[in-house]
Backbone as JSON, one array per atom type, in Angstrom:
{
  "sequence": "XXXXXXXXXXXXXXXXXXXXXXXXXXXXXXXXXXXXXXXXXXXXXXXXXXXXXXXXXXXXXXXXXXXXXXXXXXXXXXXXXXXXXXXXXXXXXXXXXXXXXXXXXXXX",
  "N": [[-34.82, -13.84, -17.15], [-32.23, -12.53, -17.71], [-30.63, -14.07, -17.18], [-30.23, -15.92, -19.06], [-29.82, -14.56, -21.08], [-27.41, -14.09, -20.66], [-26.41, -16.49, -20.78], [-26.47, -16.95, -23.12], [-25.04, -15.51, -24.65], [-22.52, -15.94, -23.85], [-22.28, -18.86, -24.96], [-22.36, -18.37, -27.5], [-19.85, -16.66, -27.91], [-17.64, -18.57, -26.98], [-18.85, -20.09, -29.34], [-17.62, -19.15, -31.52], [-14.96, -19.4, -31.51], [-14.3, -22.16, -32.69], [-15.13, -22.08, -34.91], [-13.59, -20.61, -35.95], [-11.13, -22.15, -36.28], [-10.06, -23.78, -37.81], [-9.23, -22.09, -39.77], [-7.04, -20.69, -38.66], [-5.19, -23.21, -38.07], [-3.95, -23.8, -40.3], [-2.56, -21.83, -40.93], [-0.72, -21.5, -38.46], [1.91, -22.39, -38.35], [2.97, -20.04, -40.44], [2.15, -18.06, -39.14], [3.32, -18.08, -36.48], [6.49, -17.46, -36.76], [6.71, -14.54, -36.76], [4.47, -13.97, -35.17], [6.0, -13.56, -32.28], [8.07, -11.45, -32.63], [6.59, -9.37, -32.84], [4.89, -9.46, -30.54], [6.69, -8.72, -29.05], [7.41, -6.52, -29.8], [5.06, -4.58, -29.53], [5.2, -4.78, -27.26], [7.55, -3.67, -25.93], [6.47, -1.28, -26.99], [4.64, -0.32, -25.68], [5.88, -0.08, -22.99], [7.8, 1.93, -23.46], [5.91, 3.75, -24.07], [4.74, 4.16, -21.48], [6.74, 4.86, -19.7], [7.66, 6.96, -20.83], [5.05, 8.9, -20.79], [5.07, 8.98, -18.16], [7.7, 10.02, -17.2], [7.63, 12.58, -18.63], [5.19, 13.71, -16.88], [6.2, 13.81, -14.54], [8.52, 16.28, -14.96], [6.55, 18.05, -16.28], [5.07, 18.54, -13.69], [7.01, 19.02, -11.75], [8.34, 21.18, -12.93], [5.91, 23.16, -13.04], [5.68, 23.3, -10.47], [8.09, 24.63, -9.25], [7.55, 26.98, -11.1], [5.45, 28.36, -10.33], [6.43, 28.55, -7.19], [8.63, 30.26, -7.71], [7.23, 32.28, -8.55], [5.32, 33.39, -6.59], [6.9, 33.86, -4.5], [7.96, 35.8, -5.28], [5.47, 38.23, -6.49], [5.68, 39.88, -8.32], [7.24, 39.2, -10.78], [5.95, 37.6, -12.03], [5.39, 37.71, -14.84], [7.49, 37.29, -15.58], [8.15, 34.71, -15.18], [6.21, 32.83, -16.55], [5.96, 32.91, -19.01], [8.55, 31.73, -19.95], [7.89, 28.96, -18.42], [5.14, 28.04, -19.96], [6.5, 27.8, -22.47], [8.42, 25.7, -21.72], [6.67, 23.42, -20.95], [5.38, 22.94, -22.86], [8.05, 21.98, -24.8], [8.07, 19.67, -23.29], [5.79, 18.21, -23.61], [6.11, 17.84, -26.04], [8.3, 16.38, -26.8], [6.83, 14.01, -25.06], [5.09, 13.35, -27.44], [6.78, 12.91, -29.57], [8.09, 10.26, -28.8], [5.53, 8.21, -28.59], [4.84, 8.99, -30.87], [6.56, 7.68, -32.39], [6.58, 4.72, -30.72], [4.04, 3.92, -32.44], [5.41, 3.68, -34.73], [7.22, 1.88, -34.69], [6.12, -0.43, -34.01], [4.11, -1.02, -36.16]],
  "CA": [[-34.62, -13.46, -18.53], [-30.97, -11.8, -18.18], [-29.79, -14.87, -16.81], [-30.88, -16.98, -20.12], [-29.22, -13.5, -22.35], [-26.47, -14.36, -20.44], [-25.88, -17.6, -20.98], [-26.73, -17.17, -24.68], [-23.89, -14.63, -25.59], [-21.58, -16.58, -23.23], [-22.16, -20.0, -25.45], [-21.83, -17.84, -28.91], [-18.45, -16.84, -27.51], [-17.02, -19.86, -27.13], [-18.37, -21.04, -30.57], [-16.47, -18.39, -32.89], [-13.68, -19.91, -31.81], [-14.55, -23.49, -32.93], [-15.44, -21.72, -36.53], [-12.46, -20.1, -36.48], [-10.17, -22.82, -35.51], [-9.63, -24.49, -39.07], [-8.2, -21.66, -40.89], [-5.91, -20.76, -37.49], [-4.85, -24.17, -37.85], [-3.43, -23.46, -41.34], [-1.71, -20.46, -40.67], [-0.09, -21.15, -37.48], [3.35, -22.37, -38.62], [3.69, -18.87, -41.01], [2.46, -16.82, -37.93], [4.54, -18.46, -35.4], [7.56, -17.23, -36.29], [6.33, -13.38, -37.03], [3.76, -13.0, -33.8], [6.75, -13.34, -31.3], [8.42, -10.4, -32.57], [5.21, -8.29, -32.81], [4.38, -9.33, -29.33], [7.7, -7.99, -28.16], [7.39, -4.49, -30.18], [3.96, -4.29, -28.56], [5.45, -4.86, -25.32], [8.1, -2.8, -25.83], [6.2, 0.24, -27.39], [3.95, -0.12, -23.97], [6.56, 0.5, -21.83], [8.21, 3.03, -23.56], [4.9, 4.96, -23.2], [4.23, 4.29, -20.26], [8.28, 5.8, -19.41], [7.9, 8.85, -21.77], [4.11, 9.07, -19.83], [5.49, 9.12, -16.51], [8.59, 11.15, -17.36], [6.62, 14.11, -18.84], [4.39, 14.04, -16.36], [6.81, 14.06, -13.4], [8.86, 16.88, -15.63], [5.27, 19.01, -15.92], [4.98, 18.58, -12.52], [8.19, 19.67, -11.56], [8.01, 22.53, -13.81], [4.93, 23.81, -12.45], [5.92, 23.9, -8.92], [8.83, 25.44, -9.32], [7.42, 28.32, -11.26], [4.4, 28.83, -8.77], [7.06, 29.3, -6.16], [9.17, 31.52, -7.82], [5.55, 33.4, -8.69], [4.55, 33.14, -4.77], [7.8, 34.33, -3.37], [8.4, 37.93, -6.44], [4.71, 38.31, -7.7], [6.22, 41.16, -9.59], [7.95, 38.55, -11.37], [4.9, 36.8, -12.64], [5.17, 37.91, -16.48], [9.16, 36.88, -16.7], [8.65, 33.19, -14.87], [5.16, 32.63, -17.25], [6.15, 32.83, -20.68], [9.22, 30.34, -20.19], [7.28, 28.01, -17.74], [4.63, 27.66, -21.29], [7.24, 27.04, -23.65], [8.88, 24.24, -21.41], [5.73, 22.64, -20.66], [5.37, 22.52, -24.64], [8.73, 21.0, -25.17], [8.23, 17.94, -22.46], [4.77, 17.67, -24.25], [6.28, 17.58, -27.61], [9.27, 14.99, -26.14], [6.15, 12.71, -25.24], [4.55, 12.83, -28.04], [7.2, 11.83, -29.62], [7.63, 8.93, -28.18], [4.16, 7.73, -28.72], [4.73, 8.49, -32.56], [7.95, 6.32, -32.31], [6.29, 3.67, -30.57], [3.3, 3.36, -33.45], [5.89, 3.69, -35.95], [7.99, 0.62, -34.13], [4.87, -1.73, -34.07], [3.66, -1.52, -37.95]],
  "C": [[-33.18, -13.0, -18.77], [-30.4, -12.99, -18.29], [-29.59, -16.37, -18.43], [-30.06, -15.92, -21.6], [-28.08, -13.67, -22.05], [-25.51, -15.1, -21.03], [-25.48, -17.91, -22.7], [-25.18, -16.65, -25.32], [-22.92, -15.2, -24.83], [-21.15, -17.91, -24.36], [-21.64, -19.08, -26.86], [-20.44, -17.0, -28.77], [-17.99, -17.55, -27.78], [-17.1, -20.62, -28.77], [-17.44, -20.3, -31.88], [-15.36, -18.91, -32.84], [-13.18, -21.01, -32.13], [-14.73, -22.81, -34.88], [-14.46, -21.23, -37.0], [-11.02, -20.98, -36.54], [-9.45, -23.3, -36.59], [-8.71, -23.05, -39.84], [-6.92, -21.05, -39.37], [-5.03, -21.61, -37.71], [-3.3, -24.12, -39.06], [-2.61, -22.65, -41.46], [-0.85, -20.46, -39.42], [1.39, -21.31, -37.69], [3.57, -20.81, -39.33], [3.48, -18.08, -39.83], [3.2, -17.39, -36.79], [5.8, -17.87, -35.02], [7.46, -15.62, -36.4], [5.41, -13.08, -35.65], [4.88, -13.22, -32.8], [7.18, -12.29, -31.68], [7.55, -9.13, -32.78], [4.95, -8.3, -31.61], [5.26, -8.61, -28.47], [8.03, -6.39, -28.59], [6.3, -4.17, -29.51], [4.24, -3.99, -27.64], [6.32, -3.89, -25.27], [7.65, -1.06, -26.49], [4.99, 0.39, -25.91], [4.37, 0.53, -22.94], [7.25, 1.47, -22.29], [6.94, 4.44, -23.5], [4.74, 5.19, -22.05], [5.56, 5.2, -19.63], [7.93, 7.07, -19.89], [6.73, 9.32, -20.77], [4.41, 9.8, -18.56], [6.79, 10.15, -16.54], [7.95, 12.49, -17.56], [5.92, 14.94, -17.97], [4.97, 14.47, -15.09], [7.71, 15.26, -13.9], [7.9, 17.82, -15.73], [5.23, 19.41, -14.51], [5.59, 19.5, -11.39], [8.56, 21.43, -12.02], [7.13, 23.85, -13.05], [4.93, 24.33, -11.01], [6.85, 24.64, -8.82], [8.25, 26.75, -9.67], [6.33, 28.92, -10.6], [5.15, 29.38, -7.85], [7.99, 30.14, -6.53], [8.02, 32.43, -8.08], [5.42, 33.93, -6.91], [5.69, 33.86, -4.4], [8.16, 35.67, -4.37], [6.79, 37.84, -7.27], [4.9, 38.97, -9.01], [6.94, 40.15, -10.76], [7.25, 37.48, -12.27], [5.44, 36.47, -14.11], [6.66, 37.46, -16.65], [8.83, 35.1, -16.21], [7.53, 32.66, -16.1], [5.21, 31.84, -18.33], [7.29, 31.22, -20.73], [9.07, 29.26, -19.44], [6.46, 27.15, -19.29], [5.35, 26.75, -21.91], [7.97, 25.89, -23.16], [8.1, 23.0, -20.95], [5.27, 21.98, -22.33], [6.34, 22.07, -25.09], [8.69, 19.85, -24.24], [7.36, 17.75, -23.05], [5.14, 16.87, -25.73], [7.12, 16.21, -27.53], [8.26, 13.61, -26.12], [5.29, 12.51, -26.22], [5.38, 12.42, -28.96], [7.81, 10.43, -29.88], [6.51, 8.04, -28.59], [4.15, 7.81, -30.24], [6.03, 7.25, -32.61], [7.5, 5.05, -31.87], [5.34, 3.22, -31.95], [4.13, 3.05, -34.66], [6.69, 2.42, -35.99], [7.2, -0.35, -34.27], [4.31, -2.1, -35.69], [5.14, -2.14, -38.79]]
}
């Protein structure tokens, strides 16, 4: 029985794109020359997340260990490393986000 539910939604796949094919057909010269440069803001708002992503995160990271070991080696020193550990973990956050508004704003 799956193997028969399978097959079913496998074949009605394939045919949307036989129903859809005629007005595609019609439209492909105007989108032709407009989806290449959409595909390359796409691509390029990808990788700039994925950069800002990975920056931030290696920047958090960084952050965090550092002020652990200045914590670990003066506990007394807790309450001064704390406060400006926070607030620089909230500007790399803010940095990647962003980014991530810049990319959506690059793609529309």
């Amino acid at each position: 029985m799956k193997m028969k539910t399978v097959m079913m939604t496998v074949a009605g796949l394939f045919m949307t794109g036989a129903a859809f094919a005629q007005e595609a057909a019609h439209t492909a010269a105007a989108a032709a020359t407009s989806t290449g440069a959409m595909d390359l803001a796409g691509l390029g708002a990808g990788l700039g997340l994925g950069l800002a992503a990975l920056g931030g995160a290696m920047g958090q990271g960084k952050t965090a260990a550092a002020a652990l070991e200045g914590i670990s080696r003066n506990p007394a020193a807790s309450d001064k490393v704390f406060t400006p550990m926070i607030i620089g973990l909230a500007l790399i956050e803010s940095l990647v986000l962003y980014a991530f508004v810049i990319a959506f704003l690059k793609i529309k």
